[in-house]
C-alpha positions in Angstrom: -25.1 -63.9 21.7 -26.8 -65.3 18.5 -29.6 -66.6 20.3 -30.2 -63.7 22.2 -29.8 -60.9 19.0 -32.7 -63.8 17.0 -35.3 -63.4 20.4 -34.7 -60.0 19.8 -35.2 -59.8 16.2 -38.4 -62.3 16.2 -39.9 -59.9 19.6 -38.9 -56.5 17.2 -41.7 -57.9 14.4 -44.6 -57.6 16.8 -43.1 -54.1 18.1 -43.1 -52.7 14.6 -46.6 -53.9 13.5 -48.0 -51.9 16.5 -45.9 -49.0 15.6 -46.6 -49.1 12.3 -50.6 -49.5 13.4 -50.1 -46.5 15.3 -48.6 -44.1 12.8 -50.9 -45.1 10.3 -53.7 -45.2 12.4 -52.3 -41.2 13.8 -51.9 -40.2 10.6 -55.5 -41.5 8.7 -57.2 -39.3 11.5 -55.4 -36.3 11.0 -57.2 -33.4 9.5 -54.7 -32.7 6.4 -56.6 -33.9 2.7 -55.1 -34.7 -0.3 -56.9 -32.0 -2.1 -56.8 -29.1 0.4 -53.9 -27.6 -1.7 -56.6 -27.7 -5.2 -57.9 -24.6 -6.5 -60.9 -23.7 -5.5 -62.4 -23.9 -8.7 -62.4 -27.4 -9.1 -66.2 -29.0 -8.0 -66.6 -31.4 -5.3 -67.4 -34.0 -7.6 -63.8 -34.0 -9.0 -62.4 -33.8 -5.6 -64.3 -37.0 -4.0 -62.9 -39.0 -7.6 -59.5 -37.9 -6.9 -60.0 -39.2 -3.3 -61.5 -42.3 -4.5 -58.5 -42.6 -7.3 -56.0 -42.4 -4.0 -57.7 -45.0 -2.5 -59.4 -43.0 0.4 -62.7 -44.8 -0.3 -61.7 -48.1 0.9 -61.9 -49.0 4.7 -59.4 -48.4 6.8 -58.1 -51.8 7.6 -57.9 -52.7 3.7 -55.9 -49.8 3.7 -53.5 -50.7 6.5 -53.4 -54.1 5.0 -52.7 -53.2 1.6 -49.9 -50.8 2.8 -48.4 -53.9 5.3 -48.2 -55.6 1.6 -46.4 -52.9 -0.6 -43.8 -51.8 2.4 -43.2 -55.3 3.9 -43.5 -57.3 0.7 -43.8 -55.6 -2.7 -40.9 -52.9 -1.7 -38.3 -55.4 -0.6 -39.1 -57.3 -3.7 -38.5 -54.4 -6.1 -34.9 -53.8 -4.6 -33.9 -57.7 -4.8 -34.8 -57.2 -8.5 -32.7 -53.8 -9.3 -30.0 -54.8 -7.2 -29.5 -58.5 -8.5 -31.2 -58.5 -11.9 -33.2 -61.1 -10.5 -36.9 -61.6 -11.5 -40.0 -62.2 -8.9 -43.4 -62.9 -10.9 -44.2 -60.5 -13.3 -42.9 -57.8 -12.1 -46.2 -55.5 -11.8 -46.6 -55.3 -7.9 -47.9 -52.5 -6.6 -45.8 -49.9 -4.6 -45.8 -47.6 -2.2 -46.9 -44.3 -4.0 -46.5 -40.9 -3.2 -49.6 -38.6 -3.6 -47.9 -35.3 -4.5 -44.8 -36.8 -7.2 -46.8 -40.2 -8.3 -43.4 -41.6 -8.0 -42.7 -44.5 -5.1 -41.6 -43.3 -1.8 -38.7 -45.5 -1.4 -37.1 -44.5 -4.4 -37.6 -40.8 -3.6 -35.7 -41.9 0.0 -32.9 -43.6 -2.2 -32.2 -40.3 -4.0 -32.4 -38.3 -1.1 -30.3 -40.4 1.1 -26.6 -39.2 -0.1 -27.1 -35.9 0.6 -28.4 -36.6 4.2 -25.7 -39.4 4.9 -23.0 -36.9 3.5 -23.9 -33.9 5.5 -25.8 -35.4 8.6 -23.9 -38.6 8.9 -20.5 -36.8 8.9 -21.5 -33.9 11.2 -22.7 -36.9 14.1 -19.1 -38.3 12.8 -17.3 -35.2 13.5 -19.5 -34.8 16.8 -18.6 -38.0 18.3 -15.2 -37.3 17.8 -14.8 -33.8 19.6 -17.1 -35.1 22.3 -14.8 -38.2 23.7 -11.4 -36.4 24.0 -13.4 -33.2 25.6 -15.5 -35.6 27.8 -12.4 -37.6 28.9 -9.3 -34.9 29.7 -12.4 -32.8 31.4 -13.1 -35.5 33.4 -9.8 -36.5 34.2 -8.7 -32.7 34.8 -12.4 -32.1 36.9 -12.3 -28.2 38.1 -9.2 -27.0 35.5 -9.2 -24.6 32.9 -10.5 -27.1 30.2 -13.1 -28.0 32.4 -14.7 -24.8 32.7 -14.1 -24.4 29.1 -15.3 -27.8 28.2 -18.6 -26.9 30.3 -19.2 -23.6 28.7 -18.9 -24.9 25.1 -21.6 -27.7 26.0 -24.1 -25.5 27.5 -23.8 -22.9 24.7 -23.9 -25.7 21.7 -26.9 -27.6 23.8 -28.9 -24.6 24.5 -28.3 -22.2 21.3 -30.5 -23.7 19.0 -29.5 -25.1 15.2 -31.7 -22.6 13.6 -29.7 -19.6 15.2 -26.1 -20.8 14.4 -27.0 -21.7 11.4 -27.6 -18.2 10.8 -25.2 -16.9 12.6 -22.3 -18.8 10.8 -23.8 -17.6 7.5 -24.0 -13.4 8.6 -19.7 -14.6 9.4 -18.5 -16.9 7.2 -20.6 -16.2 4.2 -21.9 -12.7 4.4 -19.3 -10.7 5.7 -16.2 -12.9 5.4 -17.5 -14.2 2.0 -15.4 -17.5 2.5 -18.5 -20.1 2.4 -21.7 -20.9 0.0 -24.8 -20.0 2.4 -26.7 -22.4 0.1 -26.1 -26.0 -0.6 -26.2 -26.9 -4.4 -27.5 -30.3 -4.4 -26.9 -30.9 -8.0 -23.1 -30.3 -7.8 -21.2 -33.4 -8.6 -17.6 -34.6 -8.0 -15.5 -34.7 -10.9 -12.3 -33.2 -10.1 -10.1 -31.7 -7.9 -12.1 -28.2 -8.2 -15.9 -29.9 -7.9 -14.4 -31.6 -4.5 -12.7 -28.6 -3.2 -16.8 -27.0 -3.8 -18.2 -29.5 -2.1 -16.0 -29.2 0.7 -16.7 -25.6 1.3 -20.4 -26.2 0.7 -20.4 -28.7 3.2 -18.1 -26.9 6.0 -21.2 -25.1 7.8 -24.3 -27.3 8.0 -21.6 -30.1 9.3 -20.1 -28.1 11.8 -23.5 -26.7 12.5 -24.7 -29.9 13.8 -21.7 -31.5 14.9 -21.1 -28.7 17.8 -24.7 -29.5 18.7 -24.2 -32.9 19.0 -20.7 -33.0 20.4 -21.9 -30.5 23.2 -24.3 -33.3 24.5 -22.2 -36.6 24.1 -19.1 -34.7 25.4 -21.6 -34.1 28.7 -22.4 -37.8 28.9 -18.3 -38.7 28.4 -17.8 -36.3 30.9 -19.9 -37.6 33.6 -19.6 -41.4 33.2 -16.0 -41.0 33.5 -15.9 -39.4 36.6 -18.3 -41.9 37.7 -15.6 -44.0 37.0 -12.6 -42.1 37.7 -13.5 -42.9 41.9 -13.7 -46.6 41.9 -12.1 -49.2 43.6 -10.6 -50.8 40.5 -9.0 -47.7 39.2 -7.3 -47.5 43.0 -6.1 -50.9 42.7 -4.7 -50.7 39.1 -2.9 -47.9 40.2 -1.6 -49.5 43.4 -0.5 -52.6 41.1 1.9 -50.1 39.3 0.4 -49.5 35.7 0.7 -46.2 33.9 -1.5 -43.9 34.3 -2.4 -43.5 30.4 -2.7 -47.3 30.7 -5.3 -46.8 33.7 -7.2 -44.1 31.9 -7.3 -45.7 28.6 -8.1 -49.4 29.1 -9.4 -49.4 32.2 -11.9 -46.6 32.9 -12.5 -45.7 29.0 -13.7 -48.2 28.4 -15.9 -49.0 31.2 -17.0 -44.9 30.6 -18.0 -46.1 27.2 -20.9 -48.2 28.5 -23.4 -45.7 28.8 -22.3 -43.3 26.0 -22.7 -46.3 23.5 -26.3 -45.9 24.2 -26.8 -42.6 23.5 -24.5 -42.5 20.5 -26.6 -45.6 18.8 -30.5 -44.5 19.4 -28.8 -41.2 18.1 -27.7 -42.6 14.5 -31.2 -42.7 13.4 -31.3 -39.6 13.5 -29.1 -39.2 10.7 -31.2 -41.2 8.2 -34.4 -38.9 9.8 -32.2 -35.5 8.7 -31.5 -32.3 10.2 -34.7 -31.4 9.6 -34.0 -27.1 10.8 -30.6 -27.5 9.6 -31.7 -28.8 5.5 -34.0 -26.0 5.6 -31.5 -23.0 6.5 -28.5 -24.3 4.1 -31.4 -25.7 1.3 -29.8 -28.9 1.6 -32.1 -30.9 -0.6 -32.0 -34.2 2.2 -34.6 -36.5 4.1 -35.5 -33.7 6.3 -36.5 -31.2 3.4 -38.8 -34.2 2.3 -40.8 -35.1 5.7 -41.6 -31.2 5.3 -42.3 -31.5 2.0 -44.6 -34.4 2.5 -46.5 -32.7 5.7 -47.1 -29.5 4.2 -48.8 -31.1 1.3 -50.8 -33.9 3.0 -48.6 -36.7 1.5 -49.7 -39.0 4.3 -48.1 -42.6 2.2 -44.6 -40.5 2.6 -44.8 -39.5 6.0 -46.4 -42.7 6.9 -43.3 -44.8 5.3 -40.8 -42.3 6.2 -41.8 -42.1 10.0 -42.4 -46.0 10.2 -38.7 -46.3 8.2 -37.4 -44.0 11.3 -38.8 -46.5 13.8 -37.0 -49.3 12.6 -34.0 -47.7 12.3 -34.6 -46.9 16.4 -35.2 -50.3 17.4 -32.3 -51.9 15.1 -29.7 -49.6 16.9 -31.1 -50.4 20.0 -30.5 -53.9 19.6 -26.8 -52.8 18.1 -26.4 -50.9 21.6 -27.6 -53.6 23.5 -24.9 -55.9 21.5 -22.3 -53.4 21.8 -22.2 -54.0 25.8 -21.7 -57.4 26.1 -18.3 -56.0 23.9 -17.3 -53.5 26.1 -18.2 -54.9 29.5 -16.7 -58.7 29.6 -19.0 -59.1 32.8 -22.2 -58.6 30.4 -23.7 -62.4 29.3 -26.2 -62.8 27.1 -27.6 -66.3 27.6 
């Protein structure tokens, strides 16, 4: 398995320098300009030196190039250094700069990244883990009560959109129940028993939010690998042999159910790290999401550029993690 997750690792670098050609290449020929947002009143003189002071008056490929060097090299530098003390050189490198806050992209990511892991990453949490047991005992009791239950809850959570419950739980549980913040306050910080309690509350809708969108997919996936399952030979003969019937739904045609869900549970974690990008902007959570928009709306193209490219990697990395995660749950799997 080590040889076969390094092939896949050394074939990934060729896949992420055309994807990263791509999305700079996508975004350099998109209409948006630095100085669209200026007033007016400032001459065209100024303008073209604030373009040239950007470094839009270089060609492209020295600008591809030079970005290859501050997000491949100069970046991964800089966190060797704050993380270990360590020094590389002189220390002046040049980084990967925002247009609109002058301050490096990667550090803007690092201070938004807490409040997208807490809410995003523990909604997809909570999602995964309504999805299985509703996937599995719907499966398992095809055509009962739950069933049909099971099935209405996923189409409503798959086909209400975020933007609408969101909403919705905010008219209930905020404005006429009064029980929940309808607003996010990013710079709240835990200190106690009472700041804790806050963020708890503050968090209970955009989680929730997301997590019954999520689990009403996955618990569709769960649902239909295991009665793909549930009629094969090997769950007749376990059966016949004797074993328990938890034991048979468990070990046996769990896990095998697992298989597929694995994959759509891993190419979805990137989406945490990308935020809920509808979801940030209804509860004002201050997260990734908030600052992809942020960066479009103002022409940022260095942050969208690193941010989107950052979002690729994380696809192919849990694509290989997915790909790993078979060989685990299916013994019959060989990576040679």
């Amino acid at each position: 398995m080590l040889a076969y997750t390094l092939r896949r690792l050394l074939f990934a670098i060729p896949t992420l320098l055309v994807i990263s050609f791509i999305i700079f290449s996508l975004l350099d020929l998109s209409p948006g300009d630095p100085t669209s947002n200026l007033p007016l009143t400032i001459p065209a003189e100024v303008r073209e030196q604030i373009r040239l002071s950007l470094g839009l008056g270089e060609p492209f490929h020295v600008r591809y190039l030079k970005w290859l060097d501050q997000f491949f090299i100069n970046e991964p530098l800089h966190l060797i250094e704050q993380a270990t003390g360590w020094s590389f050189g002189d220390g002046q490198r040049l980084r990967v700069i925002s247009w609109q806050t002058r301050s490096p992209v990667v550090d803007l990511v690092l201070e938004r990244m807490p409040q997208t892991l807490w809410v995003v990453g523990l909604s997809y949490l909570v999602g995964v883990l309504i999805a299985i047991p509703i996937g599995v005992i719907s499966a398992y009791r095809q055509y009962s009560w739950f069933d049909q239950l099971g099935t209405l809850f996923a189409m409503i959570g798959f086909s209400v959109p975020t933007f609408f419950t969101g909403l919705l739980f905010i008219v209930i549980f905020s404005v006429w129940l009064g029980w929940l913040p309808s607003i996010y306050d990013t710079n709240l910080r835990v200190t106690d028993a009472h700041t804790f309690w806050l963020q708890i509350r503050q968090m209970i809708m955009p989680v929730m939010v997301l997590a019954l969108f999520n689990a009403a997919q996955l618990s569709r996936f769960m649902r239909a690998a295991m009665l793909d399952n549930l009629g094969q030979e090997y769950v007749r003969t376990a059966r016949a042999k004797g074993l328990r019937e938890r034991a048979v739904l468990l070990i046996h045609v769990l896990r095998n159910s697992l298989i597929p869900v694995v994959t759509v549970i891993a190419l979805g974690i990137p989406t945490i790290f990308g935020g809920a990008i509808i979801t940030e902007q209804i509860f004002r959570v201050n997260g990734l999401g908030q600052l992809l928009i942020t960066g479009i709306q103002g022409a940022d193209i260095p942050l969208v550029q690193t941010l989107t490219f950052m979002f690729a990697v994380l696809i192919v990395l849990f694509n290989l993690v997915a790909d790993l995660l078979y060989g685990m749950l299916d013994p019959r799997i060989r990576y040679e």
